[in-house]
C-alpha positions in Angstrom: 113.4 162.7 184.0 111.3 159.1 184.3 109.4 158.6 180.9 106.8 155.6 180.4 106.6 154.3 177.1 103.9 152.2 176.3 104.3 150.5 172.9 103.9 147.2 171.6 106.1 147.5 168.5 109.2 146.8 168.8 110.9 148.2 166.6 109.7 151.5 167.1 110.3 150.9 170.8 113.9 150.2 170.2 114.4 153.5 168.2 112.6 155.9 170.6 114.8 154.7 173.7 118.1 154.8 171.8 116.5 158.1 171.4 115.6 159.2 174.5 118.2 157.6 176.3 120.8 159.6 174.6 118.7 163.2 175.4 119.1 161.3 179.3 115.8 160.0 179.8 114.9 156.9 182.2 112.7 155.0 180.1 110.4 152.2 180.8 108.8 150.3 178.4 105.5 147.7 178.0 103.8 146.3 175.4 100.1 146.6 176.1 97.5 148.9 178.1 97.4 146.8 181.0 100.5 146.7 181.6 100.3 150.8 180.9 98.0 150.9 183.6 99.8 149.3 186.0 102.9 151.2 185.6 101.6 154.0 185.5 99.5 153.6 188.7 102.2 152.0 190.6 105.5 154.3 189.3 106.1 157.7 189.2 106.7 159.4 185.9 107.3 162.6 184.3 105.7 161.6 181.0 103.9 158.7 179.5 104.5 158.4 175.7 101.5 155.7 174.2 100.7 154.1 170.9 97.0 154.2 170.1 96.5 151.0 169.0 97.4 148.8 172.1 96.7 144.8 172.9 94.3 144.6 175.9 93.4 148.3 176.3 94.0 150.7 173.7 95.8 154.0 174.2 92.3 156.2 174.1 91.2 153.9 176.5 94.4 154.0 179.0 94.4 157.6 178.8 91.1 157.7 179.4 91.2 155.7 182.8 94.1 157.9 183.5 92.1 161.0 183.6 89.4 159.9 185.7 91.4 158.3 188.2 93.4 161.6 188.5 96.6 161.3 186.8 97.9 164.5 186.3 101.3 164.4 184.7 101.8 164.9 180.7 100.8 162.3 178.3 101.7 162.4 174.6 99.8 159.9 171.9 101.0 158.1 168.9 99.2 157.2 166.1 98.9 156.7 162.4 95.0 158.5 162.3 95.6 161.7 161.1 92.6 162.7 160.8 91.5 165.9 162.3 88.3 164.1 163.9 90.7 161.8 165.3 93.4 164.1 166.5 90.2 165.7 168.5 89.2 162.3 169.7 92.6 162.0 171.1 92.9 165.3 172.8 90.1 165.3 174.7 90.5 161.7 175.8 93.0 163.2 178.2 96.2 163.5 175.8 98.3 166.7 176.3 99.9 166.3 172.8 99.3 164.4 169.6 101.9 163.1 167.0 101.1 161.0 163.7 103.3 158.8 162.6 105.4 158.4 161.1 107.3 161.2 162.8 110.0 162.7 162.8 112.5 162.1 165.9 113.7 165.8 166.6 110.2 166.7 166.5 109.2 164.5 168.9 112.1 164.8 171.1 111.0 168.5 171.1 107.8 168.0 172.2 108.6 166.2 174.9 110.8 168.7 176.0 107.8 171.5 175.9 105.7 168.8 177.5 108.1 168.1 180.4 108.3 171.8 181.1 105.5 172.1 181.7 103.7 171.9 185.3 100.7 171.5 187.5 98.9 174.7 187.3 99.2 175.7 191.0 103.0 175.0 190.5 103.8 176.8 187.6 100.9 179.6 187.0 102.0 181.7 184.5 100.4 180.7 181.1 102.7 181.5 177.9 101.9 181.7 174.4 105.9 182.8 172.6 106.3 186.3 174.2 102.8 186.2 175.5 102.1 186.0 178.8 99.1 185.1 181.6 99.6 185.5 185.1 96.5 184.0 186.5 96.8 185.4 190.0 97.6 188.7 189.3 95.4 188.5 186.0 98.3 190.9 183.8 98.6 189.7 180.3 101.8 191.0 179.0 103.2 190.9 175.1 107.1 191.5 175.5 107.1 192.8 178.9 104.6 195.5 178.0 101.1 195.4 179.5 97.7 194.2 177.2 94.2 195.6 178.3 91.9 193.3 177.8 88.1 193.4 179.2 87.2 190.6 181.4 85.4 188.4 178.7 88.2 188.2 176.4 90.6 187.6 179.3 89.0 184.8 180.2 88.6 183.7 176.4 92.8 183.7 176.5 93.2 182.1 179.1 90.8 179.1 178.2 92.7 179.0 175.4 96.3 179.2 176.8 95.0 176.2 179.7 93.9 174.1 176.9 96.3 174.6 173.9 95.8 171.3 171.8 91.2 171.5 172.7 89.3 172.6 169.9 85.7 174.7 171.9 83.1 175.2 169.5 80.8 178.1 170.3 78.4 176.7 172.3 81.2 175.5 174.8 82.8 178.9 175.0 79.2 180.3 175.7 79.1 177.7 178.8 82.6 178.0 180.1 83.0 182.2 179.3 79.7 183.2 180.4 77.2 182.8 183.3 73.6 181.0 183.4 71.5 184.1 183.7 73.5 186.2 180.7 71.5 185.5 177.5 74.5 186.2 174.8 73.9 184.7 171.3 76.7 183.0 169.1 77.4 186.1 167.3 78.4 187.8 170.5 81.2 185.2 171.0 82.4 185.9 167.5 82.3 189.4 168.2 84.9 188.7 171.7 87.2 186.6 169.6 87.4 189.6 167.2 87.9 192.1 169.8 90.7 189.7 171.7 92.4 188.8 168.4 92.4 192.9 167.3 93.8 194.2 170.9 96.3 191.4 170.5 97.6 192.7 167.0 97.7 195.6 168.0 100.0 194.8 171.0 102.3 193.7 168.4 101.4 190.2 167.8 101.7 189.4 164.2 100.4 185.6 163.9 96.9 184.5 164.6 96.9 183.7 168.6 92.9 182.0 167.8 92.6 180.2 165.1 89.1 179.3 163.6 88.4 175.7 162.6 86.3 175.7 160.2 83.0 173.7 161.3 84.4 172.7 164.8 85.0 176.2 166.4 88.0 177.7 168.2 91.6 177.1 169.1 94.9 178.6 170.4 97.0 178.9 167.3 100.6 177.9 166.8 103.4 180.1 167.7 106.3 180.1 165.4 108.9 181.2 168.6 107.8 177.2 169.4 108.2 176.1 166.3 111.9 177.8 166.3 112.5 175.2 168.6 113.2 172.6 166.4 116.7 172.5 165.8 118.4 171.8 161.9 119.9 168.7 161.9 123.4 168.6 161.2 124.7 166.2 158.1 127.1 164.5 160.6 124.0 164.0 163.2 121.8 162.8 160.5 124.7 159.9 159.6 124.7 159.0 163.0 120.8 158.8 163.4 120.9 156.3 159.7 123.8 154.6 160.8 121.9 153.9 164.2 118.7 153.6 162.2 120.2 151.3 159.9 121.4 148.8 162.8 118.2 148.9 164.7 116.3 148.4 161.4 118.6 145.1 160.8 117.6 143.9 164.3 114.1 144.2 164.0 113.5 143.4 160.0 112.8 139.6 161.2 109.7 140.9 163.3 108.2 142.9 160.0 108.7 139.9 157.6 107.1 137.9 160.3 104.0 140.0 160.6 104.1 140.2 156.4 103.9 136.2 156.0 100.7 136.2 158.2 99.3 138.5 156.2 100.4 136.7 152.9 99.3 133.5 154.5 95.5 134.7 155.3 95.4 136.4 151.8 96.5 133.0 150.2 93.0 131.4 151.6 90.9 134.1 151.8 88.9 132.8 148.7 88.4 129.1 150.0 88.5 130.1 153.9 87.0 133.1 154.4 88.5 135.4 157.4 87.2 135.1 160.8 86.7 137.9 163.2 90.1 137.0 165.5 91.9 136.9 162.2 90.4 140.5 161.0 91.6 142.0 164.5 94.8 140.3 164.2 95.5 141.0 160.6 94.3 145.0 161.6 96.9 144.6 164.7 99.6 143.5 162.6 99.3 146.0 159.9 98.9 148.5 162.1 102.2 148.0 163.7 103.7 147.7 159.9 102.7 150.7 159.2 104.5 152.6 162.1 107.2 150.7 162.2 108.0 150.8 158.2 107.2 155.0 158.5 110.1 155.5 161.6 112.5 153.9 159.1 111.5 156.1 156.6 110.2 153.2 154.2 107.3 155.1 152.7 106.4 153.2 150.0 105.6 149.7 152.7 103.6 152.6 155.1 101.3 153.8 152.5 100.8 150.2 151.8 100.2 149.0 155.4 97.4 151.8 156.3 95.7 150.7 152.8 95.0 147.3 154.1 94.5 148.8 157.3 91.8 150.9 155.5 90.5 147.7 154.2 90.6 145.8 157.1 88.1 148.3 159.2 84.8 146.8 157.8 83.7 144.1 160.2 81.5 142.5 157.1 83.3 140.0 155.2 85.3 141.1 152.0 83.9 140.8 148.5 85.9 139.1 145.8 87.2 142.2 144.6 88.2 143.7 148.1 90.2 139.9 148.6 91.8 140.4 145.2 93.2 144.0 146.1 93.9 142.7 149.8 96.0 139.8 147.7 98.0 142.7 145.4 98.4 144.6 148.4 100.4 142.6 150.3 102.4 141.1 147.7 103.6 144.5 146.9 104.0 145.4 150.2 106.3 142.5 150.9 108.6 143.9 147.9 109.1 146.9 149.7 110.6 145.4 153.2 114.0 144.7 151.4 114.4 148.4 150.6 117.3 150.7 153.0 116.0 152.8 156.2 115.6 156.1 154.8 115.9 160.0 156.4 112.5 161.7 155.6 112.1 165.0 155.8 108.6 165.6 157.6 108.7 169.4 157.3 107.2 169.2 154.0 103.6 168.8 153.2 103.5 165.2 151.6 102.6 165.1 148.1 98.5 164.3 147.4 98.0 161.1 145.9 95.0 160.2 144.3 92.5 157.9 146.0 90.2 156.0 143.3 87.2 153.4 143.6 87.0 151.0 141.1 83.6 149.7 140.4 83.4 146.5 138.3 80.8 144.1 139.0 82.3 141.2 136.2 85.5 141.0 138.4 87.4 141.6 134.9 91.1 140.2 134.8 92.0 143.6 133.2 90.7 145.4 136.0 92.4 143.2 138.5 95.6 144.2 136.2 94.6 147.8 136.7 94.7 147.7 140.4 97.8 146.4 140.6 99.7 148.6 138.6 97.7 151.4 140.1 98.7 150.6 143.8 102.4 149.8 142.4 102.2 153.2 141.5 101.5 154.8 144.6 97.1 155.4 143.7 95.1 154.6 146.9 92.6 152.1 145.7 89.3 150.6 146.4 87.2 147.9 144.7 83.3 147.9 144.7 81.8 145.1 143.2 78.0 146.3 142.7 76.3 149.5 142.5 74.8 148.9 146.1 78.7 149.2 147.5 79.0 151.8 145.3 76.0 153.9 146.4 77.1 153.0 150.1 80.7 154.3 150.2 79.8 157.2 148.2 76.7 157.8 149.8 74.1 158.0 147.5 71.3 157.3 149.6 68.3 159.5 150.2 68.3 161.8 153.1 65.5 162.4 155.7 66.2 165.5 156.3 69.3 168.4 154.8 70.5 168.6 158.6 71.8 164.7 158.1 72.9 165.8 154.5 75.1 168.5 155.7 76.2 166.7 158.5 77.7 163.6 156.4 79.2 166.3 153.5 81.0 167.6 156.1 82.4 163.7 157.2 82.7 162.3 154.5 85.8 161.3 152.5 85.2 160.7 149.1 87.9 159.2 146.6 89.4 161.5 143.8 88.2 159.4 141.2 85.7 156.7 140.4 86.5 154.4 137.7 83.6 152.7 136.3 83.6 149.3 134.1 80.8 149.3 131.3 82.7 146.0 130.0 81.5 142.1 130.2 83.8 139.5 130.4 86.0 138.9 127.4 83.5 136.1 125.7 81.3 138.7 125.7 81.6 142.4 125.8 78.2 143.7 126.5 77.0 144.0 130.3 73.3 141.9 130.8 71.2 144.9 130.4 70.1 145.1 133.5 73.2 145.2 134.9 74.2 147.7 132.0 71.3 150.1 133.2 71.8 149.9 136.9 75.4 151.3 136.1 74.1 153.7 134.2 71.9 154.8 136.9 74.5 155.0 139.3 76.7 157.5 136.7 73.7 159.3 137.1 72.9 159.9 140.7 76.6 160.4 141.0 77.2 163.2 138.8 73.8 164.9 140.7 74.9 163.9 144.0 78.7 164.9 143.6 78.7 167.1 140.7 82.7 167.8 140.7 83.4 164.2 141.9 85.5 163.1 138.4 84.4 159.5 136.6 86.0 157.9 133.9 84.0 155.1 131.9 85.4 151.6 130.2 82.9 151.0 127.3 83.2 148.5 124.5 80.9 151.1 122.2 82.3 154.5 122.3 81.2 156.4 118.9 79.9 159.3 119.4 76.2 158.7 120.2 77.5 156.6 123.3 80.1 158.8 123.8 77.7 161.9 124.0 75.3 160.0 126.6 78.0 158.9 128.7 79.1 162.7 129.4 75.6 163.9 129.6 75.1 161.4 132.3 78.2 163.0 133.6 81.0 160.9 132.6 84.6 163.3 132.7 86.1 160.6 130.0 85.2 158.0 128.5 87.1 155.3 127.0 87.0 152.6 124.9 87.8 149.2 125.8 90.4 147.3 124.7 92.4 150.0 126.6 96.0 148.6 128.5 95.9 149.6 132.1 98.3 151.8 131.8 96.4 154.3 129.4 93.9 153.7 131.9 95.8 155.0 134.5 97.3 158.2 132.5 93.6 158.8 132.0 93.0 158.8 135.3 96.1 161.5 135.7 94.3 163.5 133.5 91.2 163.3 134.9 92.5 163.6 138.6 94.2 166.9 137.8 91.2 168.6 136.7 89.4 167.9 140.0 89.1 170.9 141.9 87.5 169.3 145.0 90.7 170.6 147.0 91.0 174.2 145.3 91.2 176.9 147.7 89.3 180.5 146.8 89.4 183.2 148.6 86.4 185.8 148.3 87.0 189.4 149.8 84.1 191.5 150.5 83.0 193.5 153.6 79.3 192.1 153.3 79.2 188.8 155.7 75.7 188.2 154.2 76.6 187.7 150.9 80.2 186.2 151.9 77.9 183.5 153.6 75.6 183.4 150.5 78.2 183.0 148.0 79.9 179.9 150.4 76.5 178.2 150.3 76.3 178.7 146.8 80.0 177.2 146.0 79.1 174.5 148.4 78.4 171.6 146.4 82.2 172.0 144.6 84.2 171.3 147.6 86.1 173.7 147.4 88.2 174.8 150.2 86.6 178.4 150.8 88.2 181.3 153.2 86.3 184.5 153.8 87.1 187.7 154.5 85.3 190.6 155.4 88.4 192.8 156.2 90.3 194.0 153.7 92.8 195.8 155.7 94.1 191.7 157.0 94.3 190.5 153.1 97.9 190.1 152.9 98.3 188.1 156.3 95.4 185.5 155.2 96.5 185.2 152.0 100.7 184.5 152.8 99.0 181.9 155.1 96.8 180.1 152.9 97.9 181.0 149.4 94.6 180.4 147.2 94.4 179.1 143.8 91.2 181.6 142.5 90.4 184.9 144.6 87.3 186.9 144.6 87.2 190.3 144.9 84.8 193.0 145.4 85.4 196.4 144.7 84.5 199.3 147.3 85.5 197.7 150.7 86.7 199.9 153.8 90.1 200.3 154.0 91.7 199.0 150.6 89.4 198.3 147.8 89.2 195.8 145.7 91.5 197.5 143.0 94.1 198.3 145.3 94.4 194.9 146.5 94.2 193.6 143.3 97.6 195.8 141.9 99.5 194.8 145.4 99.5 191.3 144.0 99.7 191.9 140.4 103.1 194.0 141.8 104.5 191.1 142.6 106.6 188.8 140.3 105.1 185.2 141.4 101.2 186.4 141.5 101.1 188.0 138.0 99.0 184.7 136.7 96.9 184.2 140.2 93.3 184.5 139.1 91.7 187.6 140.4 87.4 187.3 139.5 85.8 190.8 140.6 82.3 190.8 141.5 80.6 194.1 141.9 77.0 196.0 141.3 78.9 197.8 139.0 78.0 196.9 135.6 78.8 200.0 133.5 81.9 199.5 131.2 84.7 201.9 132.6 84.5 200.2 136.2 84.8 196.9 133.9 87.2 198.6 132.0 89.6 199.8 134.8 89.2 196.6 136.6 90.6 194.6 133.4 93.6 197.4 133.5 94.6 196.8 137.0 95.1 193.1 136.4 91.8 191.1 136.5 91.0 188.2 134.4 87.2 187.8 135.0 84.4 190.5 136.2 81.0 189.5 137.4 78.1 191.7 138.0 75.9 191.2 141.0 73.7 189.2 141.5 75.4 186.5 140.9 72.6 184.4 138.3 72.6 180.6 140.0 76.2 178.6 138.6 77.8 181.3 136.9 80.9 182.3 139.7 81.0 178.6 140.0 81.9 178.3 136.4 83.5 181.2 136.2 85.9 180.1 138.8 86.2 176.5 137.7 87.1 178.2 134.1 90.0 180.4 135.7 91.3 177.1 137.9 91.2 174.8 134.5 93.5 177.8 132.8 95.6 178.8 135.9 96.8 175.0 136.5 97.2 174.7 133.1 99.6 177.4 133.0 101.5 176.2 135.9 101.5 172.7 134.1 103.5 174.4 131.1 105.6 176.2 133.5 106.4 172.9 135.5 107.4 171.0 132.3 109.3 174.0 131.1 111.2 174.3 134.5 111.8 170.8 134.1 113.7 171.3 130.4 
């Protein structure tokens, strides 16, 4: 097998042929997308394996012209965007497969082998999914060897799916590719085929979800564990090997990382007096970008969080403010202390811990702040600097909207911090802010906390009695603090602050009335929160094992199981005795509130629901519930 790997770090490059080489691969390798090109166009290969980020032509690009001048055999992408909009991009670009770095090497050495067994359609026909199986000429779908009988619609549903296993289709795509110009079929009636295709398939025995919803995008084929079983535990004796290997390659190639490092020190050393230029941005992006990969395949975490942070910063095209050159400055010093540190084995089965992302506004440029940021990025805290309310209102989008299309559009987009730290301080001759200044930052706390509402913000202020203090969080400050504070009481405020944020909670609501599912979603939209439906009781314990929710809703006469059932099925169970359960019925008389409280609830809601109140409600159970597993943690920990 002939694999093309186009890559224009080296490192890397050296680690993934030592790789492949052992696993008997013939690999060749170039450094930029013309070179790709040519290669590819010129050579026969079984794969092409390609960075994104590419000198000349990018990888997008390259696959791009790939596809349209009919290049047919697998290609698999590499990247550090890991970002679901870009892992879309990526896909339908022409990519067959799409790994983030940093990566693990089993895992990719395993998806190349699912990619190279693959074929050309007319080659290899039969379309698998585990045990599931498509035979496109004789159109039989089998489960196990035993026969599925599926109507023509959702046969041709499957097999879109099963021919395009990485594509996302929203709705109106699956109503173009499923269904012909003179039938007149409405959205609803392609959510009512992929709930007939997913409930024959269940019922054929399948257990996991073969179409998976996602959410705001549409439809995709789901992941089947029987592939995921493919990824062999590595042995202790293979993993010395692989850091013994790692470890020599790392040695080899640490020249070419401190080499990349100095130019960055070097540009942040006259950024002040020189400004950058836009070859130096692109070059200083190139560079960091190739850090960042490379320092993540040698399992130097702490330098790859670094590297995509002044990637991060390095994607604006306008030149940098004083405070975005002082954290480009802290940045790379720190990152430079990091290249000395020993290859490490990561384990990337494991979701990687959330740290919080903060913006900083301070428009004085305080040294304390600048003191602040550095410990904060020492500490792991993703960080951004904005050094007027105008940058402020721009990142977080703050701006007036024509029209609530473009407003729903951009909440859905849009990546706000965890935190925004605000600076009500002057310099140290003088504490006070001009008053105009002063007042513009007040505004901004304003519109925030009504443009946001759950978006946490913690306030410096040289005055905080209790007048201040009570204006502050009326404006809708989350703390306030009062300045002198060290940076590192700063920072445990922040903590504090971060961990009552439930931007990224996940509540499930159960009730068999899609209308007021749909209502009650709207109505929790503001929060953030990450919100799963579900109208069918009778599939409650598969959604929730898959998503485990911190807050569930529950009504109480559903088809099926009701709300009570459900509710002692998890109080049954040892590690869901302190889950918050909320039940929200048009019961309001006090032995269904009653019985509801003895079967294990912890809040009951009568509907309708009057404006905030389940928001609070909920928000009230979470603050308790993570509490409670705070106490437990630090128990555990004892």
């Amino acid at each position: 097998m002939k694999v093309l790997l186009v890559d224009d770090d080296n490192a890397l490059a050296d680690v993934l042929i030592r790789q492949l080489t052992v696993q008997n691969y013939v690999v060749d390798r170039v450094a930029d997308g013309e070179m790709g090109w040519s290669y590819a166009s010129t050579f026969d290969y079984d794969l092409i394996v390609l960075d994104w980020m590419l000198p000349h032509l990018d990888g997008l690009q390259l696959c791009q012209r790939l596809r349209n001048g009919g290049y047919g055999m697998p290609i698999l992408l590499l990247s550090s965007k890991n970002q679901q909009v870009d892992k879309i991009q990526g896909l339908e670009a022409g990519a067959d497969d799409y790994l983030v770095k940093p990566f693990d090497i089993d895992e990719l050495l395993v998806r190349i082998r699912v990619l190279m067994r693959r074929a050309p359609a007319e080659l290899q026909p039969i379309l698998t999914w585990g045990d599931l199986c498509l035979d496109p000429i004789s159109c039989d779908v089998t489960y196990q060897g035993h026969p599925v009988t599926l109507t023509a619609k959702e046969y041709a549903l499957l097999e879109l799916f099963l021919r395009h296993s990485h594509q996302v289709f929203s709705t109106p795509t699956l109503l173009d590719q499923i269904w012909s110009s003179d039938e007149f079929p409405s959205e609803a009636t392609v959510r009512s085929h992929i709930r007939g295709l997913r409930q024959k398939l269940r019922a054929a025995g399948i257990s996991e979800n073969v179409v998976e919803t996602v959410r705001g995008l549409g439809y995709r084929l789901g992941t089947s564990t029987s592939a995921q079983k493919l990824s062999p535990a590595v042995s202790t004796e293979h993993q010395a090997r692989y850091l013994e290997g790692l470890t020599q390659t790392w040695q080899t190639h640490k020249s070419e990382s401190i080499k990349r490092w100095n130019y960055l020190l070097q540009l942040s050393q006259t950024l002040k007096e020189q400004g950058m230029s836009e070859q130096q941005r692109m070059q200083a992006k190139q560079m960091t970008h190739s850090l960042a990969g490379t320092l993540g395949i040698f399992g130097l975490m702490e330098g790859h969080r670094l590297a995509l942070q002044i990637e991060q910063l390095l994607q604006s095209e306008s030149a940098l403010s004083l405070a975005q050159i002082a954290q480009f400055q802290v940045l790379v010093t720190t990152l430079g202390h990091t290249l000395d540190a020993p290859p490490q084995l990561v384990s990337w089965a494991e979701d990687t811990p959330h740290l919080p992302n903060i913006l900083i506004v301070d428009i004085t440029e305080a040294p304390y702040i600048q003191q602040l940021m550095a410990l904060a990025v020492a500490q792991g805290l993703g960080v951004e600097m904005a050094a007027s309310t105008e940058s402020a209102a721009q990142i977080l989008s703050l701006n007036t909207f024509e029209n609530t299309f473009e407003q729903d559009r951009l909440d859905d987009d849009l990546h706000l911090p965890d935190l925004v730290l605000i600076n009500l301080v002057g310099d140290d001759a003088d504490l006070g802010l001009a008053e105009a200044n002063f007042q513009l930052l007040l505004q901004l706390v304003t519109d925030l906390s009504a443009r946001w509402p759950r978006l946490p913000m913690v306030l410096i202020t040289p005055q905080a009695d209790f007048g201040n203090r009570l204006d502050l969080i009326r404006r809708g400050a989350a703390m306030v603090l009062e300045y002198p504070v060290s940076p590192a009481e700063v920072l445990e405020a922040i903590d504090q602050a971060t961990y009552l944020s439930y931007r990224h909670s996940k509540i499930m609501l159960v009730d068999d009335d899609s209308q007021y599912l749909q209502q009650i979603m709207k109505l929790l939209q503001p929060w953030h929160l990450q919100i799963t439906p579900l109208a069918n009781s009778k599939r409650f314990w598969t959604i929730f094992t898959q998503i485990i929710p911190d807050v569930i809703v529950l009504d109480i006469e559903m088809p099926g199981i009701n709300g009570f059932e459900l509710c002692k099925v998890l109080r049954s169970h040892a590690e869901w005795q302190h889950l918050p359960i909320i039940f929200v019925s048009v019961h309001a008389d006090q032995s269904t509130q009653a019985k509801a409280f003895a079967v294990g609830a912890d809040d009951y809601i009568t509907k309708p629901i009057q404006g905030q109140n389940l928001v609070f409600r909920i928000l009230n159970r979470l603050k308790r519930y993570r509490a409670w597993c705070n106490q437990e943690s630090a128990i555990f920990a004892e």
